[in-house]
Each structure stands twice: as structure tokens, then as C-alpha cells.
N, C-alpha and C positions, 0 to 999 in steps of 0.2 A: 572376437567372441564375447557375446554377452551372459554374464557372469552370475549375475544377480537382477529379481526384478526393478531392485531399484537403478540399477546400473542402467535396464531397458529403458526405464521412465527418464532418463536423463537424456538420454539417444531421442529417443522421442520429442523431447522437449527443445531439446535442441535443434533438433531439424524444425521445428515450427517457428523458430526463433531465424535460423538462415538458410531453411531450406536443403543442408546437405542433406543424399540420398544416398552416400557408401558405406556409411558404418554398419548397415544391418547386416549381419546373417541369418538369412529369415529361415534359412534351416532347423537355428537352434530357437528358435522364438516360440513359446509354446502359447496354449489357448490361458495357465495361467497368468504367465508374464502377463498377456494382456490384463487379466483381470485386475494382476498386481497393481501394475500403473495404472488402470484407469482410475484405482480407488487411491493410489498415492496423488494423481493428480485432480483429484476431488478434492481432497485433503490440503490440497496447498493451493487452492482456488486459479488453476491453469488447465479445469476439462478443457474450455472449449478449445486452446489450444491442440493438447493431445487427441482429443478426438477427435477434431481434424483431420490430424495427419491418419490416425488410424482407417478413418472410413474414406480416404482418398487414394489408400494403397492395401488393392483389393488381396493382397499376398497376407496384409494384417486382420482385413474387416469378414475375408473369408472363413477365418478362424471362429469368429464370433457368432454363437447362436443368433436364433435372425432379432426373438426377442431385448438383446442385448444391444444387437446395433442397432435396434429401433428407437432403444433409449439414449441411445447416446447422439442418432439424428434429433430425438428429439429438443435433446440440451443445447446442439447448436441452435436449430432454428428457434429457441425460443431467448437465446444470446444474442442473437441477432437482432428478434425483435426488442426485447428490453433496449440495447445498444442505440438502436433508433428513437424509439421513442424517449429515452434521455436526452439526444440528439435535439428532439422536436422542444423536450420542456427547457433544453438550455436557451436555446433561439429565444421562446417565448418570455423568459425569466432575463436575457439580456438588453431583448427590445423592451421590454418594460420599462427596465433600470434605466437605460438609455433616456427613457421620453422624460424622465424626471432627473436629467443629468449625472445623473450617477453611472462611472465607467469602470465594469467590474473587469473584473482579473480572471479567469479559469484556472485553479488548481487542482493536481492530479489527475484523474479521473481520467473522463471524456476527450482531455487533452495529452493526458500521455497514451490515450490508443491511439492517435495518431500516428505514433512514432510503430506501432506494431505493422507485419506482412498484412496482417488482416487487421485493422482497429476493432472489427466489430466481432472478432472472436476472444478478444480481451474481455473478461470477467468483470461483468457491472457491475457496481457500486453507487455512492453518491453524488449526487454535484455539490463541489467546494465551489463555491465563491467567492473572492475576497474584493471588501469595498473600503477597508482602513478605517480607522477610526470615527474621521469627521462624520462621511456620511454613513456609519453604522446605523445608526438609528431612524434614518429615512428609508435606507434600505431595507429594514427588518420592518418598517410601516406598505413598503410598497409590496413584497414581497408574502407578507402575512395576509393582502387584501386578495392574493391570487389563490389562496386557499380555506380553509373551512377551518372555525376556532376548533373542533376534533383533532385537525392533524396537523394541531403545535403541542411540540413535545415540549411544555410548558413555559408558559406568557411569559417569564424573563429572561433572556439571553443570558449568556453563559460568559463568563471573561473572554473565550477566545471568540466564539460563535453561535450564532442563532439557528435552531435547528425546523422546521418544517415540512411538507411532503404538499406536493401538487399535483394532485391525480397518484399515480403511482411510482412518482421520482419523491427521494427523498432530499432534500435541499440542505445545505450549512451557509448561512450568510457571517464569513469571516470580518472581523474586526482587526484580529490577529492570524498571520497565519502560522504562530504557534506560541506559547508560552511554555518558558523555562523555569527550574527553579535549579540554585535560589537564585534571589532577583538581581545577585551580581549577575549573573551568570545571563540573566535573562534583558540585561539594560543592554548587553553586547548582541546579542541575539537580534532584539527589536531592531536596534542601528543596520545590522546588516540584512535584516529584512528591508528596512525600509528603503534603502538603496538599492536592491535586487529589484523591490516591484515598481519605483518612480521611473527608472528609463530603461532604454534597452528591450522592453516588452517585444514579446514574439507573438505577431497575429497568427491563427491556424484557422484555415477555412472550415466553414459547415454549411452544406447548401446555398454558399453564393456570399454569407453573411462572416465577416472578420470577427474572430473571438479574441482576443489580448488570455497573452499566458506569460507566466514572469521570465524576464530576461534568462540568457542561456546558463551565465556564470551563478545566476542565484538557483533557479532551476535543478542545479545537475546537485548543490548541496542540500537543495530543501528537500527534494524527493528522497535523496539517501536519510537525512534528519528525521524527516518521517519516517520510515520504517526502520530507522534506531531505536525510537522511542518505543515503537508498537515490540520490539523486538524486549526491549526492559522492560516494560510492562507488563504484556503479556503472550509474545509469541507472536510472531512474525510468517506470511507464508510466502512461496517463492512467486508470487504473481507479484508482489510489490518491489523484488530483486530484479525482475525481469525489467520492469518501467523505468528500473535505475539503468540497465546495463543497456537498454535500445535505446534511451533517452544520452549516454555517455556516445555509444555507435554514431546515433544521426550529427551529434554536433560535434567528433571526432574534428581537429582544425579550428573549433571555434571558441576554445573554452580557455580562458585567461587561467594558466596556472599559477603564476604568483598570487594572482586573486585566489585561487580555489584553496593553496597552498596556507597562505596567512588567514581565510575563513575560519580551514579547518583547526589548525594552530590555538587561533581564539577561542575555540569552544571546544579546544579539548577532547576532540575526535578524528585524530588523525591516523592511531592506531586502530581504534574502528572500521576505518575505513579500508585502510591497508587489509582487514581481513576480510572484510565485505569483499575486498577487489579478487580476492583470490579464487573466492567464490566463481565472481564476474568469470574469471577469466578460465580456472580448471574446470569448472561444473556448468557453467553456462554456456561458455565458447569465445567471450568477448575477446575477441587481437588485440594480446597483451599490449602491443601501444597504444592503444585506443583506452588503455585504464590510466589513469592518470596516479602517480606513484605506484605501481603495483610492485610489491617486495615479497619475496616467494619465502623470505625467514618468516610468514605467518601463515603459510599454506598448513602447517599442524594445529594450530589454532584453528584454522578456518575448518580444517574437518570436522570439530568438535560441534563448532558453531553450527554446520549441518544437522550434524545430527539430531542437534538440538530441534533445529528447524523442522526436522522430516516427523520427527516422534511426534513435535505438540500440532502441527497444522496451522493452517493461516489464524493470526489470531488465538492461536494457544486452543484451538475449537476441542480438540482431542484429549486436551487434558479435562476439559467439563462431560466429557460421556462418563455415565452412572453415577454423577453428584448432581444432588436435590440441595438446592438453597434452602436450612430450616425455616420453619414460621417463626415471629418475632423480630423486633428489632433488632435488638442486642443479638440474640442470636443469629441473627442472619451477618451482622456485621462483624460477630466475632469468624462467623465460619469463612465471609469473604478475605476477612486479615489474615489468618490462618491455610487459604489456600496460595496468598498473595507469598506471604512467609514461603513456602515450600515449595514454590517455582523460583524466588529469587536465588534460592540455596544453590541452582542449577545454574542461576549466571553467574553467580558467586565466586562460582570455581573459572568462570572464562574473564570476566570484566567486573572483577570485586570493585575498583574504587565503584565503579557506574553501579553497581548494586547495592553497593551500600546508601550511596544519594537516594537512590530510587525509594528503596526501603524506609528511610529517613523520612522522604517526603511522603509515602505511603501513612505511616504510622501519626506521623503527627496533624498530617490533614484529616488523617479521618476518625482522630479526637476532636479537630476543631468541627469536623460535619456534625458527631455527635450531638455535640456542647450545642452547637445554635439550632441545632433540631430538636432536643430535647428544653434549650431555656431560651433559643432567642424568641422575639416578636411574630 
């Protein structure tokens, strides 16, 4: 029996994730449950999953005013199309690289839809790129020629990545594929990046043409890394848990755990993880031995962790409804510090030391932004 709409949203979710079909009693499923989830899974950027399932099981889509499921056919097929044509601009952005030697890497994105039932009902985003250091800078010349000086989101790259858009994808050509601080912390990082993405690469097919994605063992930690960080920073949603836990699924048998074990160890996120798994495993479905450490002494933790997740939305989107950024500099950056402040307080209470670093480096980076905004060159 389903209990709660969010309870429904996770049924849902889960069958789009493996297909089970026995947990509903569509007796008790009302016309708001649906409403509920669709807007919960709005919120945590996995419609086109849920609506899927919905308009596929005419016991759910019958419910649904006609106007209602016509918006939410119209969300897939327009997932669809976006998922394609990202598809079309990666091809064109690899063959490019390719003709001036440069052999880029696919991260996240376009290549963990692969690991999805449907890839192309996974929720677009951008294409990451990573080309390493040497050739960063040829990259972001080849790259920058295939689009309009308009849509660079301005002329100097960025410590980790260069940002652009071509036609209607928006592009990161990485250097890094991630920066730490502080830079003890981030010298271990670099190392174990750089040995995840030199061997071991995993080709993933697109229309006939081999895309390179980073090895399995580095893979299964950097996708979780990634969405640690968006999670301390600013709110995390469950479409980036989901790429963790299908991405864990498909390479079940192939994932070096000493490796993954002493990774995690080194950077200091092994309790992390352990709550993230629980996640994995009670809210999303993942066969607890398909999670790699899973220890059920943080399933209290991790419901906290939820909840955290389901309140703010992908991205923390929910906590900026009805706040205006004031005019002014100062003001605007005091009101950004101050919002930053008042979300940390909330991880504070789950992963204080991780909040206080974060904080730390919040505060004093963005006196140093100040400083050279207001007196450098």
C-alpha cells in the first residue's frame, strides 16, 4: 500500500529504473498522487523517466486530464529530441578533435545515458569533455571555431573548463575533471584522476562512431565525486544518484574494490559514500551487493540526507523560488554569501567537517573574487 505521494514517486521511479510492475495498488493511486510525483519528479530532474512510466500504464495515464498528459507527452518527445541532437553535436565536436589529434574523453552526460533502460529519457544536460591539460588549449581553439564569439561564456577558460554552446548544446571542454580544495587535498585528486582517464577507457557506441569514457574503476568514483560536491555546494537532485547507481548495476563484477576502497579512503569520503549507498539501495532498488560497502549503521543518516534532497531539488532549484538577487555588487554578493551561509547550516548538521571546508572555501574565495574585481588589472 502506498502511503504517501512521495512514497508513490519512488515506486514510480523505480520501476523506470528496472522495470518492476507489482508494487502498485492502483486502487489506492489517486489523480493527486499523480500530480504529486510528477511535480516531485520535476523537481529532481527524472520527468522523463516518471512520465514514462505513467503514460505507458493506461491504469496511471487514464487518471490524468487529457490536457495534463499531453504535457507530459510533450516533455518526453521533446527529451528525446534534445537527447539526439546532443547525440549529433557530440559526434561533430569528436570528429573535429579527432582531425587535429586530440582524443577527448566523454564525461557524465550523454554517456551515462547509456547505462539507462531508455538513454534518451534521461534528463539532458551538457556535454563534458575532457582533453587534459597539454592539449587544453588547442582544444578550446578548435572548439571555439565551431561556434559564434556570442556563445562563449567568456574568452578565458576557467581553471577546470572552457565553457561554450554550438547551435543549442552547450559544451565544457575540461582540462580538469575536477578541482579540489585545498590543494593538499586536490594534489591526490589530480593523481587519481590522472590514472582513471590514461588507461582502461570504456568505448560507448553512437551511431556507428566509438566515444572513449573513463575507465570503470575511476568512473563509478568520479560520477559519485561529482554529485558530492553539487550536493555541498548547492543541492543535489536524484537524476545524478540514479547515473551513480545504473552506472554501479552495469559494471557489477567489474569494479576493482581495493581500488575503489583506498580511493575513497584518500579523499576522505568513504562515509559519504556509505550513505549515498543506502540511498542506492533502500530508495532506489540497487541489489545490495551490487553496492560496493553498503552498511545499513547509516540508513538513519541517509534518510536525513533525503530529505534534504527532495525539499531543495536538483541543484538546490527550490530553495531560489521567491528570492531576487539585489542590484549592486556588494549587495548582490553579500545576499549570494548569506544564502550560501543558510544552506550550509543544513549540511552542517549531517556532514559538519565537509561543511565547514566548504564554507571556508566559500568565504575566502569570495573575498579573493572581490579583491581582484574591484583592484586587480
Amino acid at each position: 500500500m502506498v502511503n504517501s505521494s512521495s512514497e508513490f514517486f519512488s515506486l514510480l521511479l523505480r520501476r523506470s529504473l528496472w522495470g518492476n510492475k507489482e508494487v502498485f495498488l492502483y486502487s489506492k493511486i489517486s489523480l493527486q498522487d499523480l500530480r504529486d510525483s510528477i511535480s516531485i519528479a520535476k523537481s529532481q530532474s527524472v520527468l522523463g523517466l516518471v512520465a514514462n512510466v505513467i503514460l505507458s500504464d493506461s491504469a496511471f495515464s487514464e487518471k490524468l486530464p487529457v490536457q495534463e498528459s499531453a504535457k507530459l507527452k510533450h516533455f518526453v518527445m521533446s527529451n528525446l529530441s534534445t537527447s539526439q541532437m546532443l547525440n549529433n553535436s557530440l559526434l561533430l565536436i569528436v570528429q573535429e578533435l579527432r582531425k587535429h589529434s586530440i582524443d577527448p574523453v566523454l564525461l557524465k552526460g550523454q554517456g551515462i545515458a547509456k547505462y539507462y533502460p531508455v538513454p534518451e529519457l534521461r534528463q539532458c544536460g551538457d556535454i563534458d569533455i575532457y582533453v587534459g591539460q597539454e592539449k587544453f588549449t588547442k582544444a578550446c581553439e578548435v572548439i571555439g571555431a565551431m561556434s559564434t564569439p556570442e556563445d562563449h561564456q567568456g574568452d578565458i577558460p576557467s581553471l577546470k573548463h572552457f565553457h561554450t554552446r554550438i547551435g543549442n548544446a552547450f559544451i565544457e571542454i575540461h582540462r580538469y575533471t575536477d578541482v579540489y580544495y585545498p590543494k593538499r587535498l586536490n594534489r591526490v585528486y589530480q593523481k587519481i584522476s590522472d590514472d582513471g582517464m590514461s588507461s582502461g577507457l570504456v568505448p560507448l557506441d553512437f551511431s556507428g562512431v566509438s566515444v572513449m569514457s573513463p575507465s570503470v574503476n575511476f568512473n563509478v568514483f568520479f560520477i559519485f565525486n561529482h554529485f558530492w560536491h553539487h550536493f555541498i555546494a548547492d543541492g543535489v537532485g536524484l537524476r545524478q544518484i540514479c547515473d551513480w547507481v545504473l552506472l554501479l548495476h552495469h559494471n557489477y563484477g567489474k569494479i576493482d574494490l581495493q581500488y575503489l576502497e583506498s580511493v575513497l579512503n584518500q579523499m576522505g569520503l568513504m562515509k559519504q559514500w556509505k550513505v549515498f549507498g543506502c540511498i542506492a539501495v533502500d530508495v532506489l532498488g540497487l541489489p545490495r551487493k551490487e553496492m560496493p560497502f553498503y552498511d545499513n549503521q547509516y540508513q538513519k543518516l541517509s534518510v536525513k540526507v533525503l530529505d534534504l534532497i527532495m525539499l531543495e531539488g536538483n541543484f538546490g532549484k527550490e530553495n531560489l523560488k521567491g528570492y531576487k538577487r539585489p542590484e549592486g555588487y556588494v549587495a548582490g554578493k553579500w545576499y549570494s554569501f548569506r544564502k550560501r551561509a543558510k544552506r550550509n547550516l543544513r549540511v552542517l548538521r549531517l556532514f559538519p567537517k565537509d561543511a565547514f571546508r566548504h564554507m571556508r572555501k566559500v568565504f575566502f574565495g569570495g573575498i579573493a573574487v572581490m579583491f581582484n574585481d574591484k583592484f586587480g588589472d
